[in-house]
mmCIF file of the C-alpha atoms, coordinates in Angstrom:
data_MODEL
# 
_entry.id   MODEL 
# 
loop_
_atom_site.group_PDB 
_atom_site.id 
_atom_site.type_symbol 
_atom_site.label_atom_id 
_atom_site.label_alt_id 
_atom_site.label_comp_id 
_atom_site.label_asym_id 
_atom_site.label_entity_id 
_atom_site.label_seq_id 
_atom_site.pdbx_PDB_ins_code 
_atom_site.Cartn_x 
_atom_site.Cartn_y 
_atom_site.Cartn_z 
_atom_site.occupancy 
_atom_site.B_iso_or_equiv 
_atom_site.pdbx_formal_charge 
_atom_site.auth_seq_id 
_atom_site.auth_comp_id 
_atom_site.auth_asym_id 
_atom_site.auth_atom_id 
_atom_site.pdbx_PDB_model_num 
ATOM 1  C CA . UNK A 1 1  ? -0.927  -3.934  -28.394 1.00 0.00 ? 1  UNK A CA 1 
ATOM 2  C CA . UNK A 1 2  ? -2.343  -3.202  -24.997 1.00 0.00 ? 2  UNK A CA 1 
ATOM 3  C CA . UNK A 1 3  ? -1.043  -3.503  -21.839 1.00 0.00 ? 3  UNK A CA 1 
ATOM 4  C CA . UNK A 1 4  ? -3.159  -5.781  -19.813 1.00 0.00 ? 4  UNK A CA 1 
ATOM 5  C CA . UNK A 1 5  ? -3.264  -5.430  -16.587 1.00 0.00 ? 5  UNK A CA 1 
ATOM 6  C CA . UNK A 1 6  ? -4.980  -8.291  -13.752 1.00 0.00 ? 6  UNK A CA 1 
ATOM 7  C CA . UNK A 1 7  ? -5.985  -8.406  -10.565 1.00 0.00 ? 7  UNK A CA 1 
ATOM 8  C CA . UNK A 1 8  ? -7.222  -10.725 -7.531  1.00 0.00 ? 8  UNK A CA 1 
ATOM 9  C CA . UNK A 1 9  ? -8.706  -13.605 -8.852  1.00 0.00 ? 9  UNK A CA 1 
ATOM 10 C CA . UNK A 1 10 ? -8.448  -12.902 -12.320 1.00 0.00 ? 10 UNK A CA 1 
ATOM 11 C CA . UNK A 1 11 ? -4.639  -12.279 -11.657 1.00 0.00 ? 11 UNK A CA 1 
ATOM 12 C CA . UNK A 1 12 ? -4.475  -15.661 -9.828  1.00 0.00 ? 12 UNK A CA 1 
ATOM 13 C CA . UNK A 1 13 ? -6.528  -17.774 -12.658 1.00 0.00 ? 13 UNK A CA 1 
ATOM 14 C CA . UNK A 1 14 ? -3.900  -16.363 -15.724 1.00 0.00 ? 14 UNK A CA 1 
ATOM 15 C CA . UNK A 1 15 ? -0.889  -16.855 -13.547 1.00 0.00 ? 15 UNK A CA 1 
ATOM 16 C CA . UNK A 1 16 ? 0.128   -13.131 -14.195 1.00 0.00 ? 16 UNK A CA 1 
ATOM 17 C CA . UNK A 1 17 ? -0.524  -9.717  -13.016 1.00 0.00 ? 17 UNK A CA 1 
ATOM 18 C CA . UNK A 1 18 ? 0.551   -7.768  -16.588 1.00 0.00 ? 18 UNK A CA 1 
ATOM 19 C CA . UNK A 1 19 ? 0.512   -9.376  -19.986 1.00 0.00 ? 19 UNK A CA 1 
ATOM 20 C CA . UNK A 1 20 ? 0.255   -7.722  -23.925 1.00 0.00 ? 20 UNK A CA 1 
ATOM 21 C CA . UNK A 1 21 ? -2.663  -7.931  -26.032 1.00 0.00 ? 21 UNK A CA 1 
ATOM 22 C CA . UNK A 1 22 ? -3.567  -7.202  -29.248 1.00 0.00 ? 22 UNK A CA 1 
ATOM 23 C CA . UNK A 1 23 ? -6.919  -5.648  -29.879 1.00 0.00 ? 23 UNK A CA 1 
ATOM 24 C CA . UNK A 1 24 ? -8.268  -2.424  -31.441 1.00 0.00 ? 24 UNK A CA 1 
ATOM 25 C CA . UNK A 1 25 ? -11.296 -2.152  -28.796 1.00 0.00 ? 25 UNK A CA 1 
ATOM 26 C CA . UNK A 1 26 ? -11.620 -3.385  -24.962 1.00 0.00 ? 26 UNK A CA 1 
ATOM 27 C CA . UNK A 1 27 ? -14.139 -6.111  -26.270 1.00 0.00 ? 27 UNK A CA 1 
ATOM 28 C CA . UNK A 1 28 ? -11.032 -7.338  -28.878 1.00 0.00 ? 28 UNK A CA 1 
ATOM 29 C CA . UNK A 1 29 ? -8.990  -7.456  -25.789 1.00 0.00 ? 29 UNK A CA 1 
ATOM 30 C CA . UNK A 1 30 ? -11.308 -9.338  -23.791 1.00 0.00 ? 30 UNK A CA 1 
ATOM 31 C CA . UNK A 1 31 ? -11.659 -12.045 -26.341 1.00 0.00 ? 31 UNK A CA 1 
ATOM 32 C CA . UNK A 1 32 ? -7.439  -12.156 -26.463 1.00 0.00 ? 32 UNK A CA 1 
ATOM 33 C CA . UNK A 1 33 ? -7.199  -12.717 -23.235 1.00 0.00 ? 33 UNK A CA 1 
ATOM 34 C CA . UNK A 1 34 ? -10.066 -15.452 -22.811 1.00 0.00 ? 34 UNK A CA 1 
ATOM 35 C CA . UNK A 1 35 ? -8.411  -17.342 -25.736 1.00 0.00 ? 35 UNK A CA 1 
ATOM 36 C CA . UNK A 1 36 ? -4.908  -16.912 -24.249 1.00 0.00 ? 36 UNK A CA 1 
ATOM 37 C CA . UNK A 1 37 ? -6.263  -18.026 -20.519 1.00 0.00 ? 37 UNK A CA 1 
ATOM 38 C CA . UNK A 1 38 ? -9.136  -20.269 -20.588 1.00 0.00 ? 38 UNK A CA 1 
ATOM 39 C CA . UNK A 1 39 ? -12.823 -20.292 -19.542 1.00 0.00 ? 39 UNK A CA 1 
ATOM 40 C CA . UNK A 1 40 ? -12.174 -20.186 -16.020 1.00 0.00 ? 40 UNK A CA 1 
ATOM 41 C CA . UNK A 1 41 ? -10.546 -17.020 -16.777 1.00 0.00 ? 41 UNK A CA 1 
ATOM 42 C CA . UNK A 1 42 ? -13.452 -15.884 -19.000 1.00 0.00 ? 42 UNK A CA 1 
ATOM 43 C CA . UNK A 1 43 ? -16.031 -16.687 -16.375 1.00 0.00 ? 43 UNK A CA 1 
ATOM 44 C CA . UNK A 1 44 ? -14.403 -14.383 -13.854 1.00 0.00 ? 44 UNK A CA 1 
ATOM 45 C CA . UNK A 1 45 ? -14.282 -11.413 -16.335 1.00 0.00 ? 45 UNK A CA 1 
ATOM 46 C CA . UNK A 1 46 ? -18.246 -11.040 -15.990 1.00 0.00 ? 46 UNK A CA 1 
ATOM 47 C CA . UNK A 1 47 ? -17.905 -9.672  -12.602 1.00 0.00 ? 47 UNK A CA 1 
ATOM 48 C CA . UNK A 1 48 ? -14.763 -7.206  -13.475 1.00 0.00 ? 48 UNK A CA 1 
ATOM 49 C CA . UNK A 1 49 ? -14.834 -3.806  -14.081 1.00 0.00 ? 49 UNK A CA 1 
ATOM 50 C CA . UNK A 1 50 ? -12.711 -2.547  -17.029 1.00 0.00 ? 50 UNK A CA 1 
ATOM 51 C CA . UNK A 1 51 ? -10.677 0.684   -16.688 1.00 0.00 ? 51 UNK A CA 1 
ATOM 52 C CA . UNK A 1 52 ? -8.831  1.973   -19.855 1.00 0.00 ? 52 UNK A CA 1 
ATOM 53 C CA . UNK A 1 53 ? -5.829  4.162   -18.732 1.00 0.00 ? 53 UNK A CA 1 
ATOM 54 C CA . UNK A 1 54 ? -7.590  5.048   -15.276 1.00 0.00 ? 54 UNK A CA 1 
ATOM 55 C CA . UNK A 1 55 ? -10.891 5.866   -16.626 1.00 0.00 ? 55 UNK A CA 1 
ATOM 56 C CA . UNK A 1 56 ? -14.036 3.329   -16.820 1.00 0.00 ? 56 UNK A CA 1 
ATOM 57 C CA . UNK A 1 57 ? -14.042 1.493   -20.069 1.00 0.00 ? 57 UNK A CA 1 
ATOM 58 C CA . UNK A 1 58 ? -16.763 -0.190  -22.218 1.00 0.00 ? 58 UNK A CA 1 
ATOM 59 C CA . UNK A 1 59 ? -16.576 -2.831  -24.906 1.00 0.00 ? 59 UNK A CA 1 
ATOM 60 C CA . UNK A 1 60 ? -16.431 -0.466  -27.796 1.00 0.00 ? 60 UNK A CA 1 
ATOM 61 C CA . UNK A 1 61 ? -14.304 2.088   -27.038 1.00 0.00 ? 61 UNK A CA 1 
ATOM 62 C CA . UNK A 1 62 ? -10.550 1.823   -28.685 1.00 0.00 ? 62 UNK A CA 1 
ATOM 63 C CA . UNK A 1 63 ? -7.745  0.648   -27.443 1.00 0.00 ? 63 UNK A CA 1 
ATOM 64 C CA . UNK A 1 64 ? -4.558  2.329   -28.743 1.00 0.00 ? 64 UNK A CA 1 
ATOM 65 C CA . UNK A 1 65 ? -0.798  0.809   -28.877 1.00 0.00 ? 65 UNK A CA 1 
ATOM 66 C CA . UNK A 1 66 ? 0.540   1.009   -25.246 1.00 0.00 ? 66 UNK A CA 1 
ATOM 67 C CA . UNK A 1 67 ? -2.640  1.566   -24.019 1.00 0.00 ? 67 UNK A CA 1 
ATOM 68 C CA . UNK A 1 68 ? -3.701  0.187   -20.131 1.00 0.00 ? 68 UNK A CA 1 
ATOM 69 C CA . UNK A 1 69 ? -6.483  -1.897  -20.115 1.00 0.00 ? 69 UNK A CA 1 
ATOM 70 C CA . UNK A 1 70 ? -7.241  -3.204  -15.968 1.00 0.00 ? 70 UNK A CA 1 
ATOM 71 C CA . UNK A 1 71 ? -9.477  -5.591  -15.414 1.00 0.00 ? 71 UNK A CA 1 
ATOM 72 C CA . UNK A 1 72 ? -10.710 -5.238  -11.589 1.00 0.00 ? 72 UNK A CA 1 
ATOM 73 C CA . UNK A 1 73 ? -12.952 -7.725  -9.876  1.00 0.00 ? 73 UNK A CA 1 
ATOM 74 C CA . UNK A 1 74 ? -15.617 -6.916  -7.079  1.00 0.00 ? 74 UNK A CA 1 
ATOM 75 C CA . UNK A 1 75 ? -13.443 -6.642  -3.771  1.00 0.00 ? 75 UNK A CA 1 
ATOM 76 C CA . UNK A 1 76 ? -15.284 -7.321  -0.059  1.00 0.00 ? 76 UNK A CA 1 
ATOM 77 C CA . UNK A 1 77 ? -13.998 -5.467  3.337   1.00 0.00 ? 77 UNK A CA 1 
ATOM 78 C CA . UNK A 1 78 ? -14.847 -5.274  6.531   1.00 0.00 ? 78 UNK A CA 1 
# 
């Protein structure tokens, strides 16, 4: 299982910053966490970047047991 890890928005719409999911690829633990959180959730992961143990992530690459996976949304400053 991965560790997933939210933030921002995405950690405000699941109601938690760190959760574990199953999933043998990022894409597997994408669909986890839209099924465990809700379409809301979903809708805010198409703006997110996806990091996999501090390095940029895609849908097919593997997730391992204990792995990180971060889900990061677009940020604004000023």
């Amino acid at each position: 299982m991965a560790v997933l890890r939210l933030f921002a928005q995405v950690r405000e719409a699941a109601g938690t910053g760190r959760d574990v999911v199953d999933g043998a690829t990022v894409d597997d633990v994408l669909a986890g966490a839209r099924a465990r959180y809700g379409d809301g959730f979903g809708a805010l992961l198409a703006t997110c970047r996806v990091w996999v143990n501090g390095e940029p992530a895609h849908g097919d690459d593997p997730v391992g047991e204990g792995d990180e996976v971060a889900f990061l949304p677009p940020v604004s400053g000023g």
